[in-house]
LOMITOR-764826 format. One record per residue (C-alpha): x, y, z; residue in one letter; chain. Coordinates in steps of 0.1 Angstrom, whole numbers, plus 5000, padded with zeros to 4 digits. Example, Ala and Ser with C-alpha at 12.3 -4.5 7.8 and 13.67 -1.06 7.14 Angstrom:
<vexlums>
px	py	pz	type	mol
5123	4955	5078	A	A
5137	4989	5071	S	A
</vexlums>
This chain:
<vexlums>
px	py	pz	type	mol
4485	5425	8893	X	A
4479	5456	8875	X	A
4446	5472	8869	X	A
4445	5471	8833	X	A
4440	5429	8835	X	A
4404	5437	8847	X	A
4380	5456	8823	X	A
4349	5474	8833	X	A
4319	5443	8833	X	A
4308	5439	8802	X	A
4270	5440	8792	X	A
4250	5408	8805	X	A
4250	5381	8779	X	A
4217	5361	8768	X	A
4218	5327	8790	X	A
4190	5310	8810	X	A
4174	5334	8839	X	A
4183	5330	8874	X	A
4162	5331	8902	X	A
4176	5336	8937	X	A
4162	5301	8947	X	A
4180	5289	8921	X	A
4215	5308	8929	X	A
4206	5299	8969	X	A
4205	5262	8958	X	A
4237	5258	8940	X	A
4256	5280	8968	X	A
4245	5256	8999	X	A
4248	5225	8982	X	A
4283	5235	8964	X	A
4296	5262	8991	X	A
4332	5243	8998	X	A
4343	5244	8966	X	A
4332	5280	8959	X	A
4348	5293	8992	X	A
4376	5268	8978	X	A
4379	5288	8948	X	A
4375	5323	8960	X	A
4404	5313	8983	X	A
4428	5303	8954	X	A
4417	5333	8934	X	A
4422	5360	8955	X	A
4458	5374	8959	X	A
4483	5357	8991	X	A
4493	5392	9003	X	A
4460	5398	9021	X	A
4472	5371	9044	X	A
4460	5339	9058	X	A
4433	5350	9082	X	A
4418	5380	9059	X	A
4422	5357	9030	X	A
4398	5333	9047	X	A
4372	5355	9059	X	A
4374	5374	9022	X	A
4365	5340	9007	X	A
4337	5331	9026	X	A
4330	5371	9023	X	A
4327	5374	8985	X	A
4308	5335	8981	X	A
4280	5347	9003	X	A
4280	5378	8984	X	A
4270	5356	8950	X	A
4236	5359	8957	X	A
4214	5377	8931	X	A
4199	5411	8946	X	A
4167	5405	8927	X	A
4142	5376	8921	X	A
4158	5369	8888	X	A
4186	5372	8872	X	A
4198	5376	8833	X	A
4237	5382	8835	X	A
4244	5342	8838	X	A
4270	5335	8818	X	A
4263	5298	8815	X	A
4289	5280	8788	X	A
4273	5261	8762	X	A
4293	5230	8765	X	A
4280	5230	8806	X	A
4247	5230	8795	X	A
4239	5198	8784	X	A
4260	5183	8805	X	A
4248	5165	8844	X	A
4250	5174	8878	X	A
4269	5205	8891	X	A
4285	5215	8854	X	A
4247	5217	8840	X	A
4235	5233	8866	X	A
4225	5273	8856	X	A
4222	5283	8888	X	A
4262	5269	8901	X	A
4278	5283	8869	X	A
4264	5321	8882	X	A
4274	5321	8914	X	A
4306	5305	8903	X	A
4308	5336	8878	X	A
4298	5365	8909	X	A
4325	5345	8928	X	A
4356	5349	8902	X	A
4346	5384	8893	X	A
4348	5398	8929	X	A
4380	5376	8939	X	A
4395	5392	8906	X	A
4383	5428	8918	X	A
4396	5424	8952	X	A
4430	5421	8939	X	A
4430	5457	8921	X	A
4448	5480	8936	X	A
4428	5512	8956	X	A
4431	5543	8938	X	A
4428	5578	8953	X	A
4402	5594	8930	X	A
4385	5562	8921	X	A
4357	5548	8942	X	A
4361	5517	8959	X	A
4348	5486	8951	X	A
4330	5468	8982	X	A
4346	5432	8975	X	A
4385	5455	8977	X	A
4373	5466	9014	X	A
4375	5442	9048	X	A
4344	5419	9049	X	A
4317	5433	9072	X	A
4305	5399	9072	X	A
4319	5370	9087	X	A
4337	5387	9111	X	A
4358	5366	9138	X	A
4374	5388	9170	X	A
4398	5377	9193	X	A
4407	5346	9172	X	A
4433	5341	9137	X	A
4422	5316	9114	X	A
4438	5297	9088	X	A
4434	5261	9068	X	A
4457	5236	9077	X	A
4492	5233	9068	X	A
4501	5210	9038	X	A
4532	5197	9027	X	A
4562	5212	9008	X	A
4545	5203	8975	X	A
4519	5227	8982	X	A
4542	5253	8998	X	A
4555	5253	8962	X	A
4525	5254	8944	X	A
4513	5283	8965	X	A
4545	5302	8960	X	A
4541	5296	8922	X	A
4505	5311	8923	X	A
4516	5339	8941	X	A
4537	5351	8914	X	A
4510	5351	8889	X	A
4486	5378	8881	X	A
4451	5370	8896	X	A
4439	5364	8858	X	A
4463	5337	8852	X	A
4455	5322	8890	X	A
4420	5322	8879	X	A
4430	5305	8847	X	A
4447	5283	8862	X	A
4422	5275	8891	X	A
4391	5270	8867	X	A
4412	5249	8846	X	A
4426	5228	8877	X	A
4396	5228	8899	X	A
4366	5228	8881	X	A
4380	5211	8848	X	A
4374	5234	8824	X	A
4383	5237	8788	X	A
4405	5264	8777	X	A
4373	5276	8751	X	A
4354	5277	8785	X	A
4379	5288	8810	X	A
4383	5321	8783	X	A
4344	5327	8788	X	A
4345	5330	8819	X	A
4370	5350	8821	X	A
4355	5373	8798	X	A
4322	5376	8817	X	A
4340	5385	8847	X	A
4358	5419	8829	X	A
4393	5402	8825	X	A
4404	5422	8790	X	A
4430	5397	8776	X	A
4416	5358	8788	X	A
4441	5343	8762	X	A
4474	5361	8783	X	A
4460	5349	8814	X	A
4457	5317	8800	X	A
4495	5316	8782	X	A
4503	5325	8818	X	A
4486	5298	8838	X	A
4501	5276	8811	X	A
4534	5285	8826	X	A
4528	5264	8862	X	A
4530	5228	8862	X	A
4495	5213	8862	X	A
4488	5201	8900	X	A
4451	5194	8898	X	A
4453	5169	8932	X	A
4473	5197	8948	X	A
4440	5221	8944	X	A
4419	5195	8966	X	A
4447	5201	8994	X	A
4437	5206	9027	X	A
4461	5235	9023	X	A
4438	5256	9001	X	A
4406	5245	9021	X	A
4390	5280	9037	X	A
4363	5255	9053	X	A
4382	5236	9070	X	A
4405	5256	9099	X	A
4430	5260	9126	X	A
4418	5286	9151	X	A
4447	5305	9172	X	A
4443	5335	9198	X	A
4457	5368	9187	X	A
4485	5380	9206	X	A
4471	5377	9248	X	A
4500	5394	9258	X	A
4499	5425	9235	X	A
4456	5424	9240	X	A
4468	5431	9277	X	A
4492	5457	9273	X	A
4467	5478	9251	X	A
4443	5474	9278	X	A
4467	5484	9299	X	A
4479	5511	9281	X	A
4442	5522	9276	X	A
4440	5528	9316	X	A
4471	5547	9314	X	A
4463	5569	9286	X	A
4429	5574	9307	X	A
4447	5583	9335	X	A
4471	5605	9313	X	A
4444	5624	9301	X	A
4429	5632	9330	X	A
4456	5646	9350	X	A
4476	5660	9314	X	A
4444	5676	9298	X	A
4467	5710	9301	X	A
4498	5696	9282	X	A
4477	5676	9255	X	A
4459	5707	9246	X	A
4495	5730	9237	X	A
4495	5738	9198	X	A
4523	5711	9181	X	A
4550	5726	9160	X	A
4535	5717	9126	X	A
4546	5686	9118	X	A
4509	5668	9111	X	A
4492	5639	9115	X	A
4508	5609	9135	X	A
4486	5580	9118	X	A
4483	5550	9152	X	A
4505	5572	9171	X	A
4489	5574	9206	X	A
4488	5610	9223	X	A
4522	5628	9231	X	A
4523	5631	9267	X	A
4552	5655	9274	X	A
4574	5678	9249	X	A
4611	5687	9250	X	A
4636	5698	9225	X	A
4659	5662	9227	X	A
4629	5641	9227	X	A
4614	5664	9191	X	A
4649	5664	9177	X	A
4647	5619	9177	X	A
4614	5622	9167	X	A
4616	5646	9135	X	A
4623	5627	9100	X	A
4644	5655	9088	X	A
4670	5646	9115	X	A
4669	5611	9109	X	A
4710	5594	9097	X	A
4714	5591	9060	X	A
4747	5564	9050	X	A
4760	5571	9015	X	A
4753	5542	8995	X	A
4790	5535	8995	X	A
4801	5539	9030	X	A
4805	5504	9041	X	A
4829	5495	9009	X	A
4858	5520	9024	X	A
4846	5511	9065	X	A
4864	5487	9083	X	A
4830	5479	9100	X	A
4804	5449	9085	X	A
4776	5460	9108	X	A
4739	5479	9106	X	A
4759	5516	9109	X	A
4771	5515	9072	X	A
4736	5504	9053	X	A
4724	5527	9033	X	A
4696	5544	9034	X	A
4672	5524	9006	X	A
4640	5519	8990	X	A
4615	5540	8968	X	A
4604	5562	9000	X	A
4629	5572	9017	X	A
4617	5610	9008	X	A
4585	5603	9020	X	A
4582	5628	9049	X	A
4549	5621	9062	X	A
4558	5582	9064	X	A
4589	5583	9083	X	A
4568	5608	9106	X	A
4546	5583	9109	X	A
4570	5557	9122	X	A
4590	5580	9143	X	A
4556	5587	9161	X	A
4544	5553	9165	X	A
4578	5544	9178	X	A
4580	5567	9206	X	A
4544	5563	9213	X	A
4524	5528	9194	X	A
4484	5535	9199	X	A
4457	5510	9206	X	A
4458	5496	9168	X	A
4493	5487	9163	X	A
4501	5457	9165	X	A
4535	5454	9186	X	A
4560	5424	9193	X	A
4595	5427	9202	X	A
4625	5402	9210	X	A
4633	5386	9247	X	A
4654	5413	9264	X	A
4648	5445	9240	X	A
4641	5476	9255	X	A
4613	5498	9242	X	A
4605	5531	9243	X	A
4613	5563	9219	X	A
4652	5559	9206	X	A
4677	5583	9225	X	A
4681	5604	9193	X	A
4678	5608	9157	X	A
4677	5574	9143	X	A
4697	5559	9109	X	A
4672	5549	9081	X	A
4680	5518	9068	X	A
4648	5512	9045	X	A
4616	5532	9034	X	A
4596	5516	9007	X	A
4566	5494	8990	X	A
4565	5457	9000	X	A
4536	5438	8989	X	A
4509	5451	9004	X	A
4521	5476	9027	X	A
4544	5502	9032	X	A
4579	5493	9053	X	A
4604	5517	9072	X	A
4633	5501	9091	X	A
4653	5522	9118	X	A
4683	5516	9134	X	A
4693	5533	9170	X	A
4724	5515	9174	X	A
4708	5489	9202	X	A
4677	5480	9184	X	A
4659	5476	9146	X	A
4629	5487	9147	X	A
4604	5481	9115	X	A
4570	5500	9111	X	A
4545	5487	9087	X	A
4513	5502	9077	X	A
4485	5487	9051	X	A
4486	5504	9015	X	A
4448	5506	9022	X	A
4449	5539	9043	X	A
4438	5520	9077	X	A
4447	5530	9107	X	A
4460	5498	9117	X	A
4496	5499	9117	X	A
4526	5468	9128	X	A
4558	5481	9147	X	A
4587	5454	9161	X	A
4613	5455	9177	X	A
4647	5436	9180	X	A
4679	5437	9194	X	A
4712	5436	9173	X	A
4738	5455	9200	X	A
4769	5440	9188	X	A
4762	5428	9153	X	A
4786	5425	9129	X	A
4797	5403	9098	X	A
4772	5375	9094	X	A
4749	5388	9123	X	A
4741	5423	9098	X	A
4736	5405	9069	X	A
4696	5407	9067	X	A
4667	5422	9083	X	A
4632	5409	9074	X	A
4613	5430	9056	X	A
4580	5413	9051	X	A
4562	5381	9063	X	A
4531	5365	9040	X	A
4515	5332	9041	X	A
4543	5316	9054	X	A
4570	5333	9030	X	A
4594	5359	9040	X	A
4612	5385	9023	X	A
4645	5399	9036	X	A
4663	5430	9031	X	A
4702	5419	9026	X	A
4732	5439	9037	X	A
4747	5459	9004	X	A
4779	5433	9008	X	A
4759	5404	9003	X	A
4760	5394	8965	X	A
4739	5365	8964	X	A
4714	5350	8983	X	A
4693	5314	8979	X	A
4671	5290	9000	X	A
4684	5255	9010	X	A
4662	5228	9030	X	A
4683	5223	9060	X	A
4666	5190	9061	X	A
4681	5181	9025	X	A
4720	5187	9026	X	A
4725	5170	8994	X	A
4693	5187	8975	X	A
4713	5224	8968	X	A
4704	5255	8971	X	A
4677	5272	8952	X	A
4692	5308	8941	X	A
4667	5339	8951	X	A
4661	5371	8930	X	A
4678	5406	8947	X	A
4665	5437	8938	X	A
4686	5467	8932	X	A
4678	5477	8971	X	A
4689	5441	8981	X	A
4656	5427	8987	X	A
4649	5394	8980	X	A
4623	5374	8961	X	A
4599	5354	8988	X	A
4617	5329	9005	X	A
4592	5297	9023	X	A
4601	5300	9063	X	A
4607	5270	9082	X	A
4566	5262	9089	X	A
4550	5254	9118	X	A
4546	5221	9117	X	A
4522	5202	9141	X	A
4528	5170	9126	X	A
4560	5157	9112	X	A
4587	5182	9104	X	A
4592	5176	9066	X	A
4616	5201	9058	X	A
4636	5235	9074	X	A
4644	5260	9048	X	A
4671	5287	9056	X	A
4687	5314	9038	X	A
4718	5312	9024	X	A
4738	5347	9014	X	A
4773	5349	8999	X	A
4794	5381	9000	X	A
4832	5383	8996	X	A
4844	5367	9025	X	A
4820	5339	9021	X	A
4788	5320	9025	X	A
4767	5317	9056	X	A
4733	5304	9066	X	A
4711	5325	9090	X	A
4673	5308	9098	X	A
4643	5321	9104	X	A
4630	5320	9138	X	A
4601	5343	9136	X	A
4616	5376	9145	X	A
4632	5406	9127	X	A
4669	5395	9123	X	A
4673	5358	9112	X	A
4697	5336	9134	X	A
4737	5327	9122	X	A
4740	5290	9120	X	A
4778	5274	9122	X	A
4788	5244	9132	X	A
4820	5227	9151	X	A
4839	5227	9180	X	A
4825	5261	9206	X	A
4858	5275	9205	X	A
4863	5273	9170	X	A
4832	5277	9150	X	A
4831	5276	9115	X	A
4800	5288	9088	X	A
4772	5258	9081	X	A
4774	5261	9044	X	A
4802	5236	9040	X	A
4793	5200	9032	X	A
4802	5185	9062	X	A
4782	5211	9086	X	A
4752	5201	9061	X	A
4753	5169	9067	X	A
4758	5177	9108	X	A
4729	5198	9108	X	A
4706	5174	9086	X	A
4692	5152	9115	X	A
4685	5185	9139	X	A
4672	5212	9117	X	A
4638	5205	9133	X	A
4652	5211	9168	X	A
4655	5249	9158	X	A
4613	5251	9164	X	A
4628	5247	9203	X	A
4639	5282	9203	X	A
4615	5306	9184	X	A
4605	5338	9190	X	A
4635	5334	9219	X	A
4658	5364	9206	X	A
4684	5340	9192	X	A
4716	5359	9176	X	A
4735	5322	9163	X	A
4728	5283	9168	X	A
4758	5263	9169	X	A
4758	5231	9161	X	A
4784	5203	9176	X	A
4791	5165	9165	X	A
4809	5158	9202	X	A
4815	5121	9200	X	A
4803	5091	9180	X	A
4796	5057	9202	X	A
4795	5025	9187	X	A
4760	5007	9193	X	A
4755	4975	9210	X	A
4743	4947	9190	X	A
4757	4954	9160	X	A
4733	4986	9157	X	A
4763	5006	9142	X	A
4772	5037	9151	X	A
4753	5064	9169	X	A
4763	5107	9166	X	A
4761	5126	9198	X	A
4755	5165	9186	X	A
4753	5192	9209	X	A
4733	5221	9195	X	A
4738	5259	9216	X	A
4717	5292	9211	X	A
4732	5320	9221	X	A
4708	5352	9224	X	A
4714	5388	9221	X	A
4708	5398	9252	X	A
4733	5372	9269	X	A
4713	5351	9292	X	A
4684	5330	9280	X	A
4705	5305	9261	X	A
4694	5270	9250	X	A
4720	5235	9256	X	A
4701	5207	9235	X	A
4723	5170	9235	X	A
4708	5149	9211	X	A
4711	5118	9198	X	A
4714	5099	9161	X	A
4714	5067	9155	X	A
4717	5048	9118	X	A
4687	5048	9096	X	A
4666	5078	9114	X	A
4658	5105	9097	X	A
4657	5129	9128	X	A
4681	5132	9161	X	A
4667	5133	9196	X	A
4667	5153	9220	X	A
4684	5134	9251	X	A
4693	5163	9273	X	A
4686	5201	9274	X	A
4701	5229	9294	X	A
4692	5266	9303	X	A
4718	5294	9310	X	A
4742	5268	9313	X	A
4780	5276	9298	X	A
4780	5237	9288	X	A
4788	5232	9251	X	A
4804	5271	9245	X	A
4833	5288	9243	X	A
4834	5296	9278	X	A
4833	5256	9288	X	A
4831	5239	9254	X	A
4827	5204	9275	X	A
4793	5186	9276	X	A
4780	5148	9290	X	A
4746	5134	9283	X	A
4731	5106	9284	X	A
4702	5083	9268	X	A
4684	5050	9277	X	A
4681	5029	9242	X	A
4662	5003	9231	X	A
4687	4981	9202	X	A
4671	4959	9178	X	A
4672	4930	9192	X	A
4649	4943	9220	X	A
4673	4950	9247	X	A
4678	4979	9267	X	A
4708	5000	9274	X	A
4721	5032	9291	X	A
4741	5050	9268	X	A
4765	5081	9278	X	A
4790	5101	9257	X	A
4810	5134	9267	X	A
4834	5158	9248	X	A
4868	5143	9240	X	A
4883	5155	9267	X	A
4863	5131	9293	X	A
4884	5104	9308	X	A
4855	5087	9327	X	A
4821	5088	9332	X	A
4805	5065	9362	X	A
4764	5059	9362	X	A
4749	5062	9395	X	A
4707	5050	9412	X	A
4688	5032	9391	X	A
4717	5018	9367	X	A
4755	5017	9381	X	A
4787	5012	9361	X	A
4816	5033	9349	X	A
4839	5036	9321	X	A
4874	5053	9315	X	A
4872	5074	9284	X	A
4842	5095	9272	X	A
4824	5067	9263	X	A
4795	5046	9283	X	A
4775	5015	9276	X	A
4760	4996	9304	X	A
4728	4973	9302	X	A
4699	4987	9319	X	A
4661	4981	9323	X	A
4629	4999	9308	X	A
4623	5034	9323	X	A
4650	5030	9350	X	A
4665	5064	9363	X	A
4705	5073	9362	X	A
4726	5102	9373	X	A
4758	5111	9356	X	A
4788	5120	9364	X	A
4822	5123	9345	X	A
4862	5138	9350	X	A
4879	5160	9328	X	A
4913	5157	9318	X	A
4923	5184	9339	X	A
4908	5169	9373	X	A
4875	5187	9372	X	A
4841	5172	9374	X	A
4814	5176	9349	X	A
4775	5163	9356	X	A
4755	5152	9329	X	A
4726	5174	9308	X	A
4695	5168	9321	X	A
</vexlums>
């Protein structure tokens, strides 16, 4: 949103006088559906948690100062009318509550004052705890996506249109008494979303109504931590903290530099950092992170890529740091390569490369001191593996920066193999437009979206799994994988796109996913799939076996076995045996067993005994009994069953 679709306030316009008991009256009794609005209104890159306490922020700000109050603007058509829409008293507040959502979306300028509703809330403040509603289905995903794009006139358009039901005649007057200079654009622009009035009432959208999670423990005890050993520092240090610096300036969240020597400045200074020529990779025989160019609108920013050197070698108490299973951290052994340096959203993004690691610094547009730094591990990366880094995450949708070989990218529901893909924008720098990430689901899992990026050689599928490089999905045989994207790997992955939730935040380079044998059903169930799904990491151990199970009619495999740092089901022993007890239709139980093709037997042993020859088993069995497996190879080896 741009500053001009605001206007100074105008003058207060002749309307019924307000007094604060009045205004107070109207706010208790209709306080949901104000923080409800204020919530809609105000702009999704503040984030969940900030978005929240803004809302409840600016509605308990509504209140008149004085005893009375003549800037009402109450609509003529409300007047006569009964209950909330007649009410004086509801249509200011409701006015105070628009006009500072719409403020808190203009941008902060340097020589301009700020307003107080564009700073943090004072008040409510909530430490130690992130909140956010709860999570609605992909219907309101979308609708949220579609808002997002709008300028916060048209969402308040299309909010006060939706929400409170008001005319377009009326929706323009208030528009105009909160300062917004062209109400008719912001209207033709609402126009342009798909009226989803029911959506509004979402539980999605309802600031009042919240999940509460911790912050990160583990980082809150590593800046305590650190705290102690900065003390510490200090105290026996105070000598070396107290030498003149070389003139480089201010470090932003850096913490303290503790020690000073020429290899350690030479990583650390921005004007040593790599630079690729933007055509490097298209005459390299390499497809990795070494030939990206160097992009994004700040990549001459001295003072920023100072910044992030600093914080990298040395993160303060305020940034906020995560990093991959496995990654080292620590200043980079010498002058890093830039990848990226620009504006997204709301903050301000630099990504480095050191050849082991990615590291991406973030810091708020707003001139805080708080500042984000992660870390992950791509030692190795190459083709498919180097096609995007994340550049930004907000409310649930992520942007990516794409390798400069990638000509296309789109989102696909992994969950939907016959639904398409849905294309995504790419700048000139190769970022995309928001893509929705896979959410969080604590209920069902509706859907799995994942990006899909097309380059010369072909098209692959990488997913989300909440860290900085998404993960390579293929599908087939372990010692012959092949990309995802095909039909046939869609409709492989379809039943066990949820299972990915299994390994988040687990420093996952690729998931491969295998359809290993298909058993017929007793009882003329039909047939059942047996799928093997294996995530390999980046740093080599760590990896996660899942065997599950699909039978006909279910929308969803399960999980009947699961492994740890087990070579089962990958090119180093592409062989696998699992195992299931299954209830059939007809209400009787059964043990059911399948291994890779190259099984010739598999014998069931305690609880329920029998054996087959082949890779096949199917042997009656009681409720909850308890089976070990064990099966042959074709080569004379023995193989024991996933647990």
């Amino acid at each position: 949103m741009q500053s001009q679709d605001v206007a100074p306030r105008p003058a207060p316009p002749s309307g019924p006088v307000v007094d604060v008991e009045q205004a107070e009256a109207a706010l208790v009794e209709h306080y949901p559906r104000l923080v409800r609005l204020a919530y809609l209104v105000l702009p999704p890159s503040l984030g969940r948690n900030r978005r929240v306490l803004t809302a409840h922020a600016l509605t308990q700000r509504a209140l008149p100062r004085g005893r009375t109050s003549g800037d009402a603007s109450v609509i003529p058509a409300q007047q006569t009318a009964d209950g909330r829409d007649g009410d004086p008293g509801y249509a200011f507040v409701r006015l105070r509550v628009v006009r500072t959502a719409l403020e808190a979306g203009l941008p902060l300028k340097r020589r301009a004052w700020p307003k107080r509703s564009q700073l943090p809330p004072l008040l409510p403040q909530v430490w130690g705890l992130r909140l956010f509603p709860r999570s609605g289905g992909a219907d309101e995903l979308a609708l949220d996506q579609r808002l997002s794009a709008l300028s916060a006139p048209a969402r308040a358009a299309y909010v006060l249109r939706g929400l409170e039901k008001l005319s377009d005649a009326d929706v323009m007057k208030v528009l105009t008494a909160a300062g917004v200079k062209a109400p008719g654009t912001a209207l033709s622009e609402a126009g342009g979303v798909a009226a989803q009035d029911a959506l509004l009432h979402s539980p999605e959208f309802d600031p009042c109504s919240l999940h509460a999670r911790p912050t990160d423990l583990m980082r809150r005890r590593q800046h305590m931590k650190a705290a102690l050993a900065a003390t510490a520092a200090v105290a026996v240090c105070g000598a070396l903290l107290g030498l003149p610096g070389d003139g480089w300036g201010p470090d932003g969240a850096a913490a303290p530099s503790y020690a000073q020597n020429p290899a350690a400045e030479a990583a650390l200074n921005p004007a040593r950092l790599t630079r690729v020529a933007a055509t490097a990779w298209q005459s390299s025989a390499r497809t990795d992170f070494s030939v990206w160019p160097a992009r994004g609108n700040l990549v001459k920013d001295t003072a920023l890529l100072r910044r992030a050197l600093a914080v990298w070698a040395r993160p303060g108490e305020s940034v906020q740091l995560s990093w991959t299973p496995g990654t080292p951290l620590g200043a980079p052994p010498g002058p890093p390569q830039l990848l990226y340096a620009g504006d997204v959203d709301q903050a301000r993004v630099v990504l480095l490369y050191d050849g082991l690691r990615i590291a991406r610094y973030a810091e708020p547009k707003n001139g805080t001191s708080e500042a984000g730094l992660d870390f992950a591990r791509v030692d190795g990366a190459r083709g498919a593996e180097a096609n995007a880094v994340v550049l930004d995450r907000a409310d649930g949708n992520v942007r990516y920066l794409t390798a400069p070989w990638v000509t296309k990218a789109a989102e696909r529901d992994l969950l939907k193999p016959s639904s398409g893909a849905m294309d995504l924008d790419l700048s000139a720098d190769g970022i995309t437009s928001p893509l929705a990430g896979p959410a969080q689901q604590t209920g069902a899992c509706t859907s799995w979206n994942v990006l899909q990026l097309k380059d010369d050689s072909g098209t692959r599928l990488m997913a989300d799994l909440g860290e900085l490089t998404p993960a390579h999905l293929t599908s087939g045989r372990p010692s012959a994988p092949h990309e995802a994207s095909g039909a046939e790997a869609l409709r492989t992955w379809s039943p066990f796109a949820c299972s990915l939730a299994a390994v988040r935040s687990q420093g996952v380079r690729s998931v491969n996913a295998w359809q290993y044998a298909e058993q017929p059903l007793p009882d003329a169930s039909g047939s059942a799939e047996w799928v093997c799904t294996r995530a390999d990491t980046w740093r080599g151990g760590g990896t996660r076996v899942l065997a599950q199970f699909h039978t006909p009619g279910s929308a969803y495999g399960a999980v009947a076995a699961k492994a740890e740092n087990s070579p089962a089901c990958g090119s180093r022993d592409p062989h696998v045996l699992a195992k299931v007890l299954w209830k059939s239709t007809a209400g009787s139980w059964y043990l059911l067993a399948a291994g890779s093709r190259d099984t010739e037997s598999i014998r069931a042993t305690g609880g329920v005994r029998g054996a087959s020859q082949g890779h096949l088993l199917t042997v009656r069995a009681e409720q909850g009994a308890q089976a070990g497996l064990k099966g042959t190879l074709s080569d004379g080896r023995s193989i024991s069953g996933l647990r």
